[in-house]
N, C-alpha and C positions, 0 to 999 in steps of 0.2 A: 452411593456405591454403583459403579456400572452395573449393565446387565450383561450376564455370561450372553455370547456369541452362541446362537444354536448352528450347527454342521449340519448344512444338508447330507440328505443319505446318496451311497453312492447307487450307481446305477447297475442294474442286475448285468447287463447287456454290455456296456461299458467295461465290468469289472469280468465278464466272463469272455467278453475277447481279450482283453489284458493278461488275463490268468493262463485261460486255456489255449487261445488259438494262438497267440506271440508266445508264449510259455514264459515270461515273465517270473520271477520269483517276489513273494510276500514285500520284500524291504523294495523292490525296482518297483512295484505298484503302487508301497507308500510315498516314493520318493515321485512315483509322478501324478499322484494323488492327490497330494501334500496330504495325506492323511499319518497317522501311526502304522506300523507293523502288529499291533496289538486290534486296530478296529478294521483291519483289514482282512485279520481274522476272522474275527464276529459275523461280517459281513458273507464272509464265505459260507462258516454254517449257517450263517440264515438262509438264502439263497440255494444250502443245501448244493454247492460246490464241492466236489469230492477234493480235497487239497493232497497233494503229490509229496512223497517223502523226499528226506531230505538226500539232495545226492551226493552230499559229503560224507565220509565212513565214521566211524565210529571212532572216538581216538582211543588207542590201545593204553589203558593205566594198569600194570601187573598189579596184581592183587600181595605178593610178597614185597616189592617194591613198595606199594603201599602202604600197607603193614611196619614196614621197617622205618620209613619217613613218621609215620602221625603216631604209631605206638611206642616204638624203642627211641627213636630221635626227639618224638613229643613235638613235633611240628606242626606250627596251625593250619588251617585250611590254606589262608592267602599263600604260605609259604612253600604249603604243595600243592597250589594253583601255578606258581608261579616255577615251581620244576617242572609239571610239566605241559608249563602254557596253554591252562584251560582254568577257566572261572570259579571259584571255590565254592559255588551252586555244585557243580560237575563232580568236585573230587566229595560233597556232601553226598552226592545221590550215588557214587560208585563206592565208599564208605558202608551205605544202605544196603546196595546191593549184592557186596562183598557179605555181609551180617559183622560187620566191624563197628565195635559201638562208638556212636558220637560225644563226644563229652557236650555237658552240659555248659551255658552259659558261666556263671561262676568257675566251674572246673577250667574252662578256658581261659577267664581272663586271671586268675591266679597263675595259673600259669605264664600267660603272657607279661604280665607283673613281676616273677621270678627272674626271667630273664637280663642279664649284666646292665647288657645296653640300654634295655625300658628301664631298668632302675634307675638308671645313672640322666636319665631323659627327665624321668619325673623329679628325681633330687632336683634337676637346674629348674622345674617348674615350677618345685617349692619353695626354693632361695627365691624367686622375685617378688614374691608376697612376702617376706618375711623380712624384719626390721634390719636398719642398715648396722654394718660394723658395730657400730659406735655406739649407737642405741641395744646393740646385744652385748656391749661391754657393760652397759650402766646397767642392764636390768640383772646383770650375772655379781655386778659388786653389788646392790643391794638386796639380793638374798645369798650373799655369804653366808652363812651360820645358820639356816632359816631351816626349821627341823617341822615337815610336813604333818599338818594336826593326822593325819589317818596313819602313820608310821607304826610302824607293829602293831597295828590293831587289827583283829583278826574280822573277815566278811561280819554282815548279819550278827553284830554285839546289839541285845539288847539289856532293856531295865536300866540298873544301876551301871552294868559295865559299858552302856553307853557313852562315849568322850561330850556328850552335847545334855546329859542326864542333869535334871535339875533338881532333884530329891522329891520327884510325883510332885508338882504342881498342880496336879487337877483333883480336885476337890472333892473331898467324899459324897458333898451334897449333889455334884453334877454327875460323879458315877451309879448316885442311887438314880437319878432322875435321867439316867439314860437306860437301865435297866429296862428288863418285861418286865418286871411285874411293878415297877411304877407305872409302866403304862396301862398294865390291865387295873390298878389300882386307881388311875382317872377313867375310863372305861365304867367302872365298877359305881366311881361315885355320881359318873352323868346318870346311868341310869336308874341310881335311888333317887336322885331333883327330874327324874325325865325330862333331861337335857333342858333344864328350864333356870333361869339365872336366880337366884333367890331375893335377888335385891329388886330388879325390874319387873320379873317376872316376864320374861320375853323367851320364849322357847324357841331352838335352835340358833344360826347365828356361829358364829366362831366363840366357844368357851373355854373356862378355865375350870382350873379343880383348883382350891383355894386350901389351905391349912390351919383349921382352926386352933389346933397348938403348934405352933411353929417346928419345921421339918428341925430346924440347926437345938431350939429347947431339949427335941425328944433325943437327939444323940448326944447331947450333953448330962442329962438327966440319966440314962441310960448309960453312959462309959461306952458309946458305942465309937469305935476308931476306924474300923477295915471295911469295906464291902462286904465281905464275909459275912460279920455279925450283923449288918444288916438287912441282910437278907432272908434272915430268920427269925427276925424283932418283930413280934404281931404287932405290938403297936404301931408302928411305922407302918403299916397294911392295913391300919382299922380303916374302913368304911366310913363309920361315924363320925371320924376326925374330918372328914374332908366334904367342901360344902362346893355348889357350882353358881359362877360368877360368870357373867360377860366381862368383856375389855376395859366399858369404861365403867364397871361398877367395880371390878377388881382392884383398879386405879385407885377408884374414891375411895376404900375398905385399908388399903394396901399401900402406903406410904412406902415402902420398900420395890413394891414393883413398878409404882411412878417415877422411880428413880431409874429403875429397870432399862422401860420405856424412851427416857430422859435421854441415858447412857447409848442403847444402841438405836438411835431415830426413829423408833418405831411410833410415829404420831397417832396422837388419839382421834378415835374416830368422831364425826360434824356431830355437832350437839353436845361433844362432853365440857360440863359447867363444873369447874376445881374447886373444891371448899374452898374456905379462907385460909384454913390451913395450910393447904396443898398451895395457896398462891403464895406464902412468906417464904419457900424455899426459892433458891436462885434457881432459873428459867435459861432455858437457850433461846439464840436468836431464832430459829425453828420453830421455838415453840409456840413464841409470842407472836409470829404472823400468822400459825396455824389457829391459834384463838378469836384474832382479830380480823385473818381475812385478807391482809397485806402480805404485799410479796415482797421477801425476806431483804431483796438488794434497797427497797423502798424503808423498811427498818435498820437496814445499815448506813443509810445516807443520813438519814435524820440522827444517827447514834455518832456519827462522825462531825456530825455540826455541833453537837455539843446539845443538841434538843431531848435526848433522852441518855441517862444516865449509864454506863457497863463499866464493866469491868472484867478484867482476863482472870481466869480459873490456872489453875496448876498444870493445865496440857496445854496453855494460850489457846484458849476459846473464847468467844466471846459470850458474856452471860448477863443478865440482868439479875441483882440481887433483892429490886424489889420489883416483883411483877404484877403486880395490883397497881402499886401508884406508876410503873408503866401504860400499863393498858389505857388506866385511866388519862392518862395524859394524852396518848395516841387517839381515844377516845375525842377530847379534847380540837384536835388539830382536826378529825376528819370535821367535827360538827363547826368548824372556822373560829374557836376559841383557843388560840393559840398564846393569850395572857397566864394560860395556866401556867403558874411554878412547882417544883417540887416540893 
């Protein structure tokens, strides 16, 4: 990037015969300065130059005159700069000094937007953006008949008389588990295990509140349907029903939230060792490099050559349905016994 040009400064003695003793005016001294009008200013008050008014008069704008263009006619600045041939800074500051109020930006350009001819300026603006003939014939025959899903429906419908309402999809178990007092209810059960996991016994750490009678049991047991009644069911608030787990002892107890886990990628943390159990269910490909330490495109290459066995799931994923005699096999290849068969 170049570097800015530094201007030397002008000269006191220079700019004060210039000024004073030729009588030169501001714009004759920039122009033989090659400076601005603006730093020749600057110059002067530093220098502490007394600078000479202007000897041009004052231009006469009646204040009715005035008044009658920018209020009643609603004319903008430029347009009553240009009646009466002075800069719309000019008819802004005699506005001011009239106490004529200035409209404000918005107020102005609505207005200037009202206007026939700006109308008629921006229509041909918008027509050049906008699709040719032909292409606004076809898009106009295929929604012939085409009756707007929002059509008499009034602002702000909610519930049921919403157009988009799927009869409550959301789950009484996830409306109690978003509630306070499910929260104050895990709250309640860290600090009867003092935040200490029951299985490892590892205190602190990211936990779980666990249900030792199943949350879906007690509202079935119970007849319990609405939020409502649940939130007044003591049972569902017992203390004693609810025990504290870490992540991966949760996992191992909790066949339902390794599935959990499975479902929204949430990987378990180094070191968790899956019963035998937990390994006979189908495995994502995630899971199985998070176990064994390989990176996932290195397990798809080998799944692609035919070296380890998958198969796609009901959303086309790819999953291993036996992931013990997988491992074992990837086992296999890292230790250079690649005779292994399934």
């Amino acid at each position: 990037m170049p570097h800015r040009k530094i201007e030397k400064a002008i000269d006191k003695v220079l700019l004060q015969e210039l000024y004073v003793d030729e009588c030169l005016t501001i714009a004759q001294c920039a122009q033989k300065l090659r400076r601005s009008a603006s730093g020749i200013r600057y110059y002067l008050d530093k220098y502490s130059i007394e600078r000479r008014a202007s000897k041009l008069p004052k231009k006469m704008i009646p204040r009715e005159l005035l008044e009658k263009l920018y209020i009643q006619q609603k004319c903008t600045l430029r347009e009553c700069g240009k009646y009466f041939k002075v800069d719309p800074v000019t008819i802004r500051t005699r506005l001011q000094e009239y106490s004529i109020p200035v409209r404000s930006y918005s107020q102005a350009r609505k207005l200037w937007c009202a206007k026939p001819e700006v109308r008629q300026k921006l229509s041909k603006w918008a027509k050049k953006g906008m699709a040719k003939p032909q292409q606004r014939e076809n898009i106009r025959r295929v929604n012939i008949g085409h009756v707007p899903a929002n059509k008499g429906i009034k602002s702000a419908v909610r519930g049921s008389n919403h157009p988009q309402w799927q009869g409550g999809k959301t789950s009484l178990t996830n409306s109690i588990r978003a509630s306070v007092l499910y929260a104050e209810w895990r709250v309640n059960v860290f600090e009867k295990d003092d935040f200490t996991c029951q299985c490892c016994h590892k205190r602190g750490g990211y936990l779980e509140a666990h249900h030792k009678v199943k949350l879906a049991k007690i509202l079935k047991e119970l007849h319990i349907t609405t939020i409502d009644q649940a939130l007044v069911c003591q049972a569902l608030w017992d203390v004693g029903n609810g025990i504290t787990f870490c992540l991966d002892c949760h996992a191992k107890k909790d066949k339902t939230r390794l599935q959990f886990l499975k479902r929204d990628h949430q990987f378990l943390l180094p070191g968790f060792d899956p019963t035998p159990v937990d390994m006979e269910m189908p495995v994502t490909i995630s899971y199985i490099a998070e176990y064994v330490d390989i990176s996932t495109s290195t397990i798809r290459k080998w799944a692609d050559k035919g070296i380890l066995r998958t198969k796609r799931n009901e959303r086309g994923h790819r999953i291993f349905p036996q992931p013990q005699v997988t491992i074992t096999k990837i086992q296999d290849i890292l230790n250079g016994n690649n005779s292994a068969d399934f």
